[in-house]
C-alpha atoms as one frame of an Amber mdcrd trajectory, in Angstrom:
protein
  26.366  -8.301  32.068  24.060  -7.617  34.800  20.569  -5.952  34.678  21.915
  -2.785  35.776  24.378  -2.641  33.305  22.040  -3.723  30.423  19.961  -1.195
  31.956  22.595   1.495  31.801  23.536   0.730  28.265  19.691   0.785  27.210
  19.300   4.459  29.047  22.037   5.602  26.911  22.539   4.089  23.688  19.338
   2.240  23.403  17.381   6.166  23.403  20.267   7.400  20.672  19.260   4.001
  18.340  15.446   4.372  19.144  16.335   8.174  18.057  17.826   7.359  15.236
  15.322   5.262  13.872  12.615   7.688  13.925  14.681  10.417  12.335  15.033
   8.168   9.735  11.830   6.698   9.394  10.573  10.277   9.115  12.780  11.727
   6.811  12.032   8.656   4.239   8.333   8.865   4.547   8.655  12.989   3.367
  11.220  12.666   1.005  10.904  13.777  -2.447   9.035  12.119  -5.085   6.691
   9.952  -2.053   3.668  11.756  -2.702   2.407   9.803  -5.802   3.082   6.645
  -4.570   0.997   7.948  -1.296  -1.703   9.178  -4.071  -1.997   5.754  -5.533
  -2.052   3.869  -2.524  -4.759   6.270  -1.178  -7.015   5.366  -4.491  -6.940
   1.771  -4.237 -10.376   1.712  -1.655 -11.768   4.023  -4.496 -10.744   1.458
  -7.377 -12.121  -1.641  -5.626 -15.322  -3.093  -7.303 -18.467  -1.983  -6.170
 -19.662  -5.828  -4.798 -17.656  -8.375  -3.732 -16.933 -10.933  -5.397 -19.035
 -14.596  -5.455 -17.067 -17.324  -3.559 -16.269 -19.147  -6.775 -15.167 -16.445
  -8.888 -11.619 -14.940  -8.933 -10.704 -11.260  -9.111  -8.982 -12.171 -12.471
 -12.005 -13.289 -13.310 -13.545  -9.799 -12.185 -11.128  -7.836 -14.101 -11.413
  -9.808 -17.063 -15.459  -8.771 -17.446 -14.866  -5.074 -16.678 -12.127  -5.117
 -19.581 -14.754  -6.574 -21.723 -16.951  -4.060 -20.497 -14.775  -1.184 -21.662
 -13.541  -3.105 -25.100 -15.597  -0.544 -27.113 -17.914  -1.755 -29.763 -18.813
  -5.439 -30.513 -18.574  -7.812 -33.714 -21.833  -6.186 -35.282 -20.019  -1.889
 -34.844 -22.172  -1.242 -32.257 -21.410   0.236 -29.438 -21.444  -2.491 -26.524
C-alpha cells in the first residue's frame, strides 16, 4: 500500500468512520436519562469544601469532621 492509496482509502472510508463516531458520540451524550448524571457532575465544584485542605490532612479526614459537624446533638442533649 502506497501513500496514495492509504490516502484514497482515508478520503473515503476514513470520513464515513470519523462520521460515524460523532453520530454516535452525540447521540449517547443526549440520550435519555443523561441529564442527572450531567446535574451531579455539574454540583461537584459547588460541594467542594470551602478551604483546602492542610498538607497533612486527608479528605477522609475532612469528611469525617463535617459528619461530626452535622451528627446533631452531643453527649450532654444539646444541640452541637
Amino acid at each position: 500500500m502506497n501513500y496514495h492509496d492509504f490516502r484514497a482509502f482515508a478520503d473515503t472510508w476514513g470520513l464515513v468512520l470519523l462520521a460515524l463516531l460523532f453520530v454516535i458520540l452525540i447521540v449517547w451524550l443526549f440520550r435519555r436519562g443523561a441529564t442527572k448524571e450531567y446535574e451531579r457532575a455539574a454540583r461537584i465544584p459547588m460541594d467542594a469544601p470551602e478551604s483546602p485542605a492542610a498538607p497533612d490532612q486527608s479528605i477522609n479526614d475532612i469528611k469525617a469532621a463535617g459528619a461530626a459537624d452535622d451528627a446533631g446533638p452531643d453527649e450532654k442533649g444539646k444541640p452541637s
